[in-house]
N, C-alpha and C positions, 0 to 999 in steps of 0.2 A: 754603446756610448764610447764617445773618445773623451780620454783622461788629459791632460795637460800637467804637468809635471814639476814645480818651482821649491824654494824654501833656502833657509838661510842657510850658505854655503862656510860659514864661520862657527856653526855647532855639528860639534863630531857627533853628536849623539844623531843629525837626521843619515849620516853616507850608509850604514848598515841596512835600514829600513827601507830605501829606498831603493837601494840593490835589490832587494826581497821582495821588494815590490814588483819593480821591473820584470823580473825574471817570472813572476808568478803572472802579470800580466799574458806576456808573450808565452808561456805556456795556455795561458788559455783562450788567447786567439783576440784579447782588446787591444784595440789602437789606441796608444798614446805618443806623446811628446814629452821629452823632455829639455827642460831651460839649458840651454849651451853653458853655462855656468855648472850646473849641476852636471851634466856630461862627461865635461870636462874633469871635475872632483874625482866624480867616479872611476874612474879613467887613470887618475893620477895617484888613487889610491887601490888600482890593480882592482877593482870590481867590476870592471866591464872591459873591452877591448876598443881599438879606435872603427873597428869597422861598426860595430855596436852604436856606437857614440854617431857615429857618421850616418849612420839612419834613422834616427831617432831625435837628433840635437836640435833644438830650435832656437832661434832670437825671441822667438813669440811665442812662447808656452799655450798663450790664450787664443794665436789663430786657430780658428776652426775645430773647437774642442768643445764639448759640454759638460764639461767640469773643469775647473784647475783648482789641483792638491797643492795647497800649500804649508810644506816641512818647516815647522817652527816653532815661533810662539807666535805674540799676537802681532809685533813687531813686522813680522814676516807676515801676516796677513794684510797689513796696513799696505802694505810695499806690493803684494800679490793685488790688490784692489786699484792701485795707481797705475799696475801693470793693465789692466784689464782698460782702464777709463770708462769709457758710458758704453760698452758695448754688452753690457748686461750677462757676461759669462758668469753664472753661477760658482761660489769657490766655498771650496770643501777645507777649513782649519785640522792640522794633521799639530799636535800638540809636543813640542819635542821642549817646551821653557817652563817658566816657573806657573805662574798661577793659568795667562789663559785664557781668559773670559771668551774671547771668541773664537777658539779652538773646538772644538765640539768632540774631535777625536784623537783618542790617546796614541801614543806613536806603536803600542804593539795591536792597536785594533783597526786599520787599514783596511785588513784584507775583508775583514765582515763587513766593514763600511763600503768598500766598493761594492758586495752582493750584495748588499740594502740598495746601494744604486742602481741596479741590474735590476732589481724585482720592483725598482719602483716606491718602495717605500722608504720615503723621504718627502720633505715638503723645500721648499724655496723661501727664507722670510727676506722682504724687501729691508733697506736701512738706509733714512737720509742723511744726506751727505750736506755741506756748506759748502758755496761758493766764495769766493776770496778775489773782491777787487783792491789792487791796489794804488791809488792814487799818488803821486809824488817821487816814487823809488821802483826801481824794478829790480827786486833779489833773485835771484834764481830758486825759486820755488815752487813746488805746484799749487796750481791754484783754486783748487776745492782738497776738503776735509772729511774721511768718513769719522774720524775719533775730534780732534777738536785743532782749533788754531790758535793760537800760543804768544801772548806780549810778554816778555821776563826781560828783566835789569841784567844787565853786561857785570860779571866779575864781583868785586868788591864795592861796586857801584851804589849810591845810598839808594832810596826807592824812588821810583818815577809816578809822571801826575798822568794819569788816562784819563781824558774825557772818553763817554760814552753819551751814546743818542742813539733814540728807539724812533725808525720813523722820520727823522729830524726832531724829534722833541728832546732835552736835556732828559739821560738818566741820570747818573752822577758823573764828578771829578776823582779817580779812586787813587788818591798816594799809598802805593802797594809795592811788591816787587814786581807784581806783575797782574796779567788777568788772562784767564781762559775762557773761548767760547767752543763749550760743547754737544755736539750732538748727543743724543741718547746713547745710540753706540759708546760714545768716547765718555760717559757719564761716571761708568770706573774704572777711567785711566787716571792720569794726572785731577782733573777735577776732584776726583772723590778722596784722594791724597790729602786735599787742602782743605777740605770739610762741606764740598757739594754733595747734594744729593744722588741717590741712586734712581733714576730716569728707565721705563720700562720701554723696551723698543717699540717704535709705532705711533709713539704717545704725542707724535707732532708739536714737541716743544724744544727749545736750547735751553742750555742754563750758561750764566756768566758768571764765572766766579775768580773771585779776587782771591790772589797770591800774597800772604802776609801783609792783610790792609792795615794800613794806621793808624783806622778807626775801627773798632770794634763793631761798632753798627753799620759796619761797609759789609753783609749780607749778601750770596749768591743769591741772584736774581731768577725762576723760570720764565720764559716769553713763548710764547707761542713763536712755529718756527714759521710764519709766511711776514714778521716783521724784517727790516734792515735796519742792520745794525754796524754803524760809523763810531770807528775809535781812531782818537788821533795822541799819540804822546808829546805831551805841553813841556817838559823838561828841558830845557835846551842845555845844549852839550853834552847830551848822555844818549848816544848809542845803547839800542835795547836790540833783544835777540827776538826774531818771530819765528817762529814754529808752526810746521802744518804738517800734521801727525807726523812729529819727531821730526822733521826735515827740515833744520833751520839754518836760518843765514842773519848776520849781524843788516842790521838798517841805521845809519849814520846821518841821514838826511833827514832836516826839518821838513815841519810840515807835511805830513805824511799822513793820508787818512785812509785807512782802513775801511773797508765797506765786505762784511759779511750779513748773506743771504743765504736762504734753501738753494740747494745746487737742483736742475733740472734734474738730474737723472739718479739713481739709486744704485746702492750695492747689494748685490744679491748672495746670502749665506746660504748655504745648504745645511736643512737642521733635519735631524732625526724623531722618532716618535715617543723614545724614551727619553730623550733630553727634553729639557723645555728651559724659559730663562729663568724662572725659579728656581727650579734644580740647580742651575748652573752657578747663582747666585749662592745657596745656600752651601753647597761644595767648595768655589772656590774660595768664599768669606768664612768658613768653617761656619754657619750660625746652626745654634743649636747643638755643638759639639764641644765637653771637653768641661760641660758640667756634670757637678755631683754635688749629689744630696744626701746627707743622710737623716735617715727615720728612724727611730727607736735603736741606736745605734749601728743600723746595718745601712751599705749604702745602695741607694737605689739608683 
């Protein structure tokens, strides 16, 4: 297999591991690429040489590769996935942040993960993604979502009015800070922060969930994900920020409707046989961890 190489160039914690990588690679004969970014780092902090860098460095981690490692957290995976777009490169989460959810491997267990690839044992789980049309403004954004896309109030700003429509039919007006449409994937990112549910992947639904609603009975919604769903912010004179996994730009212009859909194409994780998403649910939410009981005064 060829490896493809990327990850957040702003945490020192991935340049060590990825040195150790490389060199463990090319001792044993796999082709990989590494992101001219990452190259460079390495480079800069005396782990590699420039002739090194000069044959290995790519702009394109994901041409022609069948896997791309991405050194991070989940952050770095989101960004690794927008790298890739619909061209369906499998990406392997290498875990260098705090919780995680779609990292699957820790940063000192790489090297086993790659012989898991080698022998073949691993599986590919598909993950849908949103589409994002935007009517009235053009932010420089991308425009599909594997984690979620993101309405929030500008600063000190009071709350803003969202309409929503399923279909073209009214759902509600949400006076909120804001509102998130998430994919399952993006179900414990921000959404689950704000009191959405926990979404199993595959499970072909979004959930919508309001950012400090103003009414209490303003309720995260699940939809089935083959509806369209049109939000527009009614607030005039309040500039709100939109977000699409993490990547936002302020929107200044009325009238502006929102139109999210199922994106065609999928993001493809590479999952292992001893993980599953319970596991990973139950690890990184600690459940089940950190009670005690005691029985006839002893504690069990």
């Amino acid at each position: 297999m060829t490896y493809g190489i990327t990850g957040n160039p702003t945490k020192e914690a991935v340049w060590t591991p990825i040195a150790a990588l490389t060199r463990w690679l090319y001792r044993k004969g796999l082709p990989f690429r590494l992101h001219r970014t990452i190259a460079d780092g390495l480079c800069s902090r005396g782990k590699c040489d420039e002739a090194f860098a000069a044959e290995f460095a790519t702009d394109d981690p994901a041409d022609g590769v069948d896997v791309l490692l991405s050194f991070g957290g989940d952050g770095s995976l989101l960004r690794s996935a927008h790298l890739i777009g619909d061209r369906g490169v499998p990406i392997l989460g290498v875990n260098a942040g705090r919780l995680g959810f779609l990292s699957v491997v820790e940063i000192g267990e790489v090297e086993e993960a790659v012989q898991a690839l080698e022998a073949g044992a691993y599986r590919v789980e598909d993950r849908a993604a949103l589409m994002l049309e935007i009517e009235g403004a053009e932010p420089r954004l991308p425009r599909w979502a594997l984690n979620d896309i993101v309405i929030d109030k500008t600063g000190t700003a009071s709350m803003i009015a969202i309409e929503a429509e399923v279909d073209g039919k009214p759902l509600n007006t949400y006076w909120a800070d804001g509102l998130i449409v998430a994919t399952p994937t993006g179900a414990t990112a921000y959404s689950l922060s704000v009191g959405g549910p926990i979404l199993t992947p595959g499970s072909g639904v979004v959930v919508v969930t309001p950012i400090a609603p103003h009414t209490l009975t303003a309720r995260p919604i699940v939809l089935h994900d083959s509806v369209e769903i049109a939000l527009r912010v009614t607030t005039r004179g309040h500039p709100y920020v939109l977000a699409v996994d993490g990547i936002s730009a302020v929107v200044e212009a009325s009238d502006v409707t929102l139109r999210v859909r199922r994106a065609p194409h999928k993001v493809r994780l590479v999952q292992f046989a001893e993980r599953d998403y319970f596991s990973t649910i139950r690890e990184k939410l600690m459940w089940g961890q950190g009670a005690v009981f005691e029985v006839d005064g002893e504690d069990e």
